[in-house]
C-alpha positions as CSV (number, residue, x, y, z in Angstrom):
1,X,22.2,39.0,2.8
2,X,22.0,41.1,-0.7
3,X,19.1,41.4,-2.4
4,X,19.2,38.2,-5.1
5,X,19.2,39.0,-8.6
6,X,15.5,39.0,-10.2
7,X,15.2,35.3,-11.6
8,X,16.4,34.3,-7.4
9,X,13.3,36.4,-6.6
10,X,10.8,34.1,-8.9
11,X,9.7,31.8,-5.5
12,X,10.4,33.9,-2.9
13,X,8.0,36.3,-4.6
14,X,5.5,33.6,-5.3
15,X,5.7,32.5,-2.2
16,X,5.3,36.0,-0.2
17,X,1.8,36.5,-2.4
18,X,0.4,33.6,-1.9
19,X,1.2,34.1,1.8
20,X,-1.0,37.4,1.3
21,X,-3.6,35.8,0.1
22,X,-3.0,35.2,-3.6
23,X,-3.1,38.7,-4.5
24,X,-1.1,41.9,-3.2
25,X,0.4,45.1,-4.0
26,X,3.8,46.2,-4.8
27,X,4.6,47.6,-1.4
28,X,3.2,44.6,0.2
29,X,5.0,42.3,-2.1
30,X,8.6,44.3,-0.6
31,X,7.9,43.9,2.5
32,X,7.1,39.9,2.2
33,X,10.3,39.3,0.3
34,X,12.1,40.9,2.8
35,X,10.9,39.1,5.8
36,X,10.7,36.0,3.7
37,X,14.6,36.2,2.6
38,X,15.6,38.0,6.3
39,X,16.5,41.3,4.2
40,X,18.1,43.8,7.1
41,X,17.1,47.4,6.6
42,X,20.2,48.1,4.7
43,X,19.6,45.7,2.2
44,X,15.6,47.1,1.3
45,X,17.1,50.7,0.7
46,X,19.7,49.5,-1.3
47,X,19.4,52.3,-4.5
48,X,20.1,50.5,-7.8
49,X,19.6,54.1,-9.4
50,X,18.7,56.9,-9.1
51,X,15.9,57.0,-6.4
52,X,14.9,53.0,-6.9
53,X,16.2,50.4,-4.8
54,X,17.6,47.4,-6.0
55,X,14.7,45.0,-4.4
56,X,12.0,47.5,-6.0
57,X,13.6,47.2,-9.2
58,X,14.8,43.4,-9.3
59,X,11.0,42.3,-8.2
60,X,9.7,44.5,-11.0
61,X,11.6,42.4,-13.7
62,X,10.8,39.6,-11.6
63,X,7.0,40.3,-12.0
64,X,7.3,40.7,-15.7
65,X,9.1,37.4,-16.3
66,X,6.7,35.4,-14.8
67,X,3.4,37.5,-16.4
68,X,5.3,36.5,-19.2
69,X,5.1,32.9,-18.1
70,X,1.4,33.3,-17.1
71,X,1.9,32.8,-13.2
72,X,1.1,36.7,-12.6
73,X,-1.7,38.7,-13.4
74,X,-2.2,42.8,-12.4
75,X,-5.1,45.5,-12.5
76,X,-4.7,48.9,-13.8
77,X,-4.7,49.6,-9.8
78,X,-1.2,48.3,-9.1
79,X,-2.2,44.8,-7.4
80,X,-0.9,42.1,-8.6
81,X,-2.5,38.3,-8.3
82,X,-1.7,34.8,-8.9
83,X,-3.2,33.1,-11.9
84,X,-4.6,29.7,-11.6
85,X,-1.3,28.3,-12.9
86,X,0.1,30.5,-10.4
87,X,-1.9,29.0,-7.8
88,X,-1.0,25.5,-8.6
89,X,2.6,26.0,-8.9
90,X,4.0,25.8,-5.7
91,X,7.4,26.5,-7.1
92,X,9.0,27.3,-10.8
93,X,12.2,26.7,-12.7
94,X,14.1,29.9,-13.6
95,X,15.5,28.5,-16.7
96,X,12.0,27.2,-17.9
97,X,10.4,30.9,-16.9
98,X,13.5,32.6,-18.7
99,X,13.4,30.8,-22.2
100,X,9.6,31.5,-22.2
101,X,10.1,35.2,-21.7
102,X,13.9,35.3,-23.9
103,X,11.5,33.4,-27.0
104,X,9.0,36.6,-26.2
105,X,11.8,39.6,-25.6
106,X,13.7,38.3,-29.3
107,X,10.3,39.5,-30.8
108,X,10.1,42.6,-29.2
109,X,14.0,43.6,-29.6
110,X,13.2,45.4,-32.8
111,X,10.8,47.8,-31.3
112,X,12.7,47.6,-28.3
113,X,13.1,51.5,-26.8
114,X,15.6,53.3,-24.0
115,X,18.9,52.4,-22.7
116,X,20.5,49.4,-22.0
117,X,20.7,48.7,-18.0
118,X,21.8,45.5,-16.3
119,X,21.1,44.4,-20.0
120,X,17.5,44.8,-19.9
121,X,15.6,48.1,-21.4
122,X,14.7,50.9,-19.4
123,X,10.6,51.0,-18.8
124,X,8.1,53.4,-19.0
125,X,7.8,53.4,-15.7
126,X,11.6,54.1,-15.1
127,X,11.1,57.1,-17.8
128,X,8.0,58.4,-16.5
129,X,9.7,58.7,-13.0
130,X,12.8,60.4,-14.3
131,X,11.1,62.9,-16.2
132,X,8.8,63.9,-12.8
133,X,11.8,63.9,-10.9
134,X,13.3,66.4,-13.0
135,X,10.3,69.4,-13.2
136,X,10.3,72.3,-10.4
137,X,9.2,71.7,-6.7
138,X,6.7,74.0,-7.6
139,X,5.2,71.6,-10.6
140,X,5.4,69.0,-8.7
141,X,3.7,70.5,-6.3
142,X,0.9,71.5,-8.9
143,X,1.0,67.7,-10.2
144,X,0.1,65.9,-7.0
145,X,-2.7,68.2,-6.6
146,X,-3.9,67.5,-10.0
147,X,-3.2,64.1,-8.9
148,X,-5.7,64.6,-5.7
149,X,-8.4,65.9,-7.4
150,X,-8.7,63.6,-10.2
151,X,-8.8,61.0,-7.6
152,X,-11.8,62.5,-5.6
153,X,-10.7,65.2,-3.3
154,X,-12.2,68.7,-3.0
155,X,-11.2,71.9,-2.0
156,X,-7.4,70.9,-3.1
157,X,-5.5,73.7,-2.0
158,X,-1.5,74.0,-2.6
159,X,-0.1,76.1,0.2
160,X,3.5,75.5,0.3
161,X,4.8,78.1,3.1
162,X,8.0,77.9,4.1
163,X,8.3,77.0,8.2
164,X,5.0,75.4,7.8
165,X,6.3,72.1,9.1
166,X,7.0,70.9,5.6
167,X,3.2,71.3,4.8
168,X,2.6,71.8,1.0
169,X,-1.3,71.7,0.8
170,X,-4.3,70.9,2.3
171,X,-7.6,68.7,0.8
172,X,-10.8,67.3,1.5
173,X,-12.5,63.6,1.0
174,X,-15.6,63.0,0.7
175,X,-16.8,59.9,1.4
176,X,-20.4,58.9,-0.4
177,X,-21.8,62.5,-0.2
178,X,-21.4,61.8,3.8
179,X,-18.4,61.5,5.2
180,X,-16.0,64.2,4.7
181,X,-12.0,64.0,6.1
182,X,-9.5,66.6,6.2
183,X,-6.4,66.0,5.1
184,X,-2.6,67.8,4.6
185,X,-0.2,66.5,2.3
186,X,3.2,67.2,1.6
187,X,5.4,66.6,-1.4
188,X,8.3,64.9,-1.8
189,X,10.5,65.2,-5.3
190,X,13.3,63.1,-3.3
191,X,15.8,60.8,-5.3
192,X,16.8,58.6,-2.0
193,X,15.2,57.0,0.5
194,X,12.4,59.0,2.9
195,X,13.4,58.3,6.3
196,X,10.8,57.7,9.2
197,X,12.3,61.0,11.1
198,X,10.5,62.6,7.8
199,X,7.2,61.0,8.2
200,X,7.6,61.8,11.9
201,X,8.3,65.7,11.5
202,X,5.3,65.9,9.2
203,X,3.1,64.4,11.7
204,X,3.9,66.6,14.5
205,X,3.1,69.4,12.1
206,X,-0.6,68.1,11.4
207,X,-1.6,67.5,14.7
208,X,-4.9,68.8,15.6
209,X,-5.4,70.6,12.2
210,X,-6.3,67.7,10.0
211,X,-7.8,64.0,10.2
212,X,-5.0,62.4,7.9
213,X,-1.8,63.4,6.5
214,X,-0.1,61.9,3.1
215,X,3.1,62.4,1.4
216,X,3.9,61.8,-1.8
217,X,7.2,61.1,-3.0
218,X,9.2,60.5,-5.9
219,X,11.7,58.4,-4.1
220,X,10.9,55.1,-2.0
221,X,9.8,54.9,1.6
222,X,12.3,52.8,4.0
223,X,10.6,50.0,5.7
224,X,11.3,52.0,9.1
225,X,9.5,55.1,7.4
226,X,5.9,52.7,6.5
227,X,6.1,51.5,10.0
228,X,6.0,54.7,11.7
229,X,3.0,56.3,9.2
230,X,1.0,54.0,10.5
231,X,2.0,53.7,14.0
232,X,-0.4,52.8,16.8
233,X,-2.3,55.9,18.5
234,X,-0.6,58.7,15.9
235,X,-2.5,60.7,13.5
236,X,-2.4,57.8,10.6
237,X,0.1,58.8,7.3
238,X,-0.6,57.3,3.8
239,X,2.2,56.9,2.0
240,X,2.4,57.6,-2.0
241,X,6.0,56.4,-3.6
242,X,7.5,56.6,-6.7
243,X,6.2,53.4,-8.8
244,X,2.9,53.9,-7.1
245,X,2.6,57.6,-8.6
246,X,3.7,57.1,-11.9
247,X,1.1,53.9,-11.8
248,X,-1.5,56.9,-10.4
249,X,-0.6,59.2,-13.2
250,X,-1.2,56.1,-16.0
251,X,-4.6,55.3,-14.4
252,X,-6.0,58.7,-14.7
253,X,-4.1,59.3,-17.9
254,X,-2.6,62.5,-16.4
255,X,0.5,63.4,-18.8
256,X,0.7,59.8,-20.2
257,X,-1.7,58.1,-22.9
258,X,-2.8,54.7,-23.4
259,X,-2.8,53.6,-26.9
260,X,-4.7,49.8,-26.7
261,X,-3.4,47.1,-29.1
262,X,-2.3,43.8,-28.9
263,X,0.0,44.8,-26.6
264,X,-0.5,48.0,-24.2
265,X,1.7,50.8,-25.5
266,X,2.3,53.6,-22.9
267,X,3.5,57.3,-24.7
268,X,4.5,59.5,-22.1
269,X,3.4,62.9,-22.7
270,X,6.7,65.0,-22.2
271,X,5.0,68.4,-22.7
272,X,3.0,68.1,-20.6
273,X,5.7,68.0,-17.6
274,X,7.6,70.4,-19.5
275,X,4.8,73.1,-19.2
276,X,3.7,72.5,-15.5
């Protein structure tokens, strides 16, 4: 079947959270939607545009209409809860949820910023993405290993040979002053899809020279691609995607500020991509 339109997604999405426990993240949410509505492979990958897939991007509106309506809740870390209305709710009206958030949206269309698509306003998010998308392989390369750093590693190193196995740096975590892992990463600046033959090339390149690989992409990771980083007796992948870096790069205020008022106001800080 296609991918319903976002206010269709309301109680399947509900549902596939409370399923996980109340709480969940963005990739986990995907993946319980899909199973929950019998998405086929086709459908998940799906681009609406530009790199983002039409069940990524309908969920997202999704999510916000029903914050709006005080069923959701989310952390600065990406996961996303019920609320105790959401917990008692077992399902919702779309029309009820939608005049809730239209009453909100008429108050906001003044301020209201970026193009018009599907008839709802681009987000940050959207903008953020588009603007990494667009610097040099070689920036982006320099971001994710900002991006590593600020987030703990040491010894962040961006190699980025050529015939390396698609290789682009190497890092160390450190684990409570103890524990230390090795771990190679490669960067992605894709606009589709990233296929599990990708996750499975990088593997074979990292085998028996680090603990853990990652990847970090710009572009989504197919359901196929998730399965096969994690795959039983391989060298384990983690998997970075688009909406979960630009959510990264908010959190550690890398090119973006957060300016706190009544309502959270992102500014994305172009020069800061533009002189990477």
């Amino acid at each position: 079947m296609p991918v319903p339109s976002y206010d269709d997604l309301f109680n399947p999405l509900i549902t596939a959270i409370r399923k996980l426990g109340g709480s969940a993240s963005i990739p986990e949410q995907e993946r319980a939607v899909a199973e929950l509505l019998s998405l086929s492979e086709k459908d998940v990958a799906e681009i609406h545009r530009g790199n983002r897939t039409k069940l990524n991007y309908r969920l997202a509106w999704a999510r916000n209409y029903l914050k709006r309506y005080g069923l959701l809740e989310n952390s600065d870390r990406g996961v996303w809860s019920l609320t105790p209305k959401g917990l008692k709710e077992a399902t919702v009206d779309k029309e009820d949820v939608k005049r809730v958030v239209t009453a909100f949206r008429r108050k906001e269309k003044k301020k209201e910023k970026g193009e018009e698509v599907d008839g709802t306003a681009s987000t940050w998010e959207d903008d953020l993405l588009e603007l990494v998308k667009r610097i040099t392989p070689s920036a982006f390369e320099r971001l994710c290993q900002r991006v590593l750093r600020e987030s703990g590693f040491i010894q962040v190193e961006v190699t980025g040979r050529s015939g390396d196995g698609g290789i682009d740096g190497k890092g160390v975590v450190r684990l409570g002053g103890i524990l230390s892992f090795h771990v190679l990463f490669q960067c992605k600046r894709y606009r589709g899809s990233v296929s599990p033959s990708v996750v499975r090339d990088f593997r074979g390149a990292l085998v028996g020279r680090a603990d853990k690989g990652l990847i970090i992409s710009t572009g989504a990771f197919t359901k196929d691609a998730r399965i096969e980083a994690q795959r039983d007796g391989a060298t384990p992948i983690d998997l970075i995607d688009g909406e979960e870096l630009v959510a990264k790069l908010k959190e550690l205020r890398i090119g973006v500020e957060v300016r706190q008022k009544m309502v959270e106001e992102i500014i994305i800080q172009r020069p800061y991509f533009d002189e990477l």
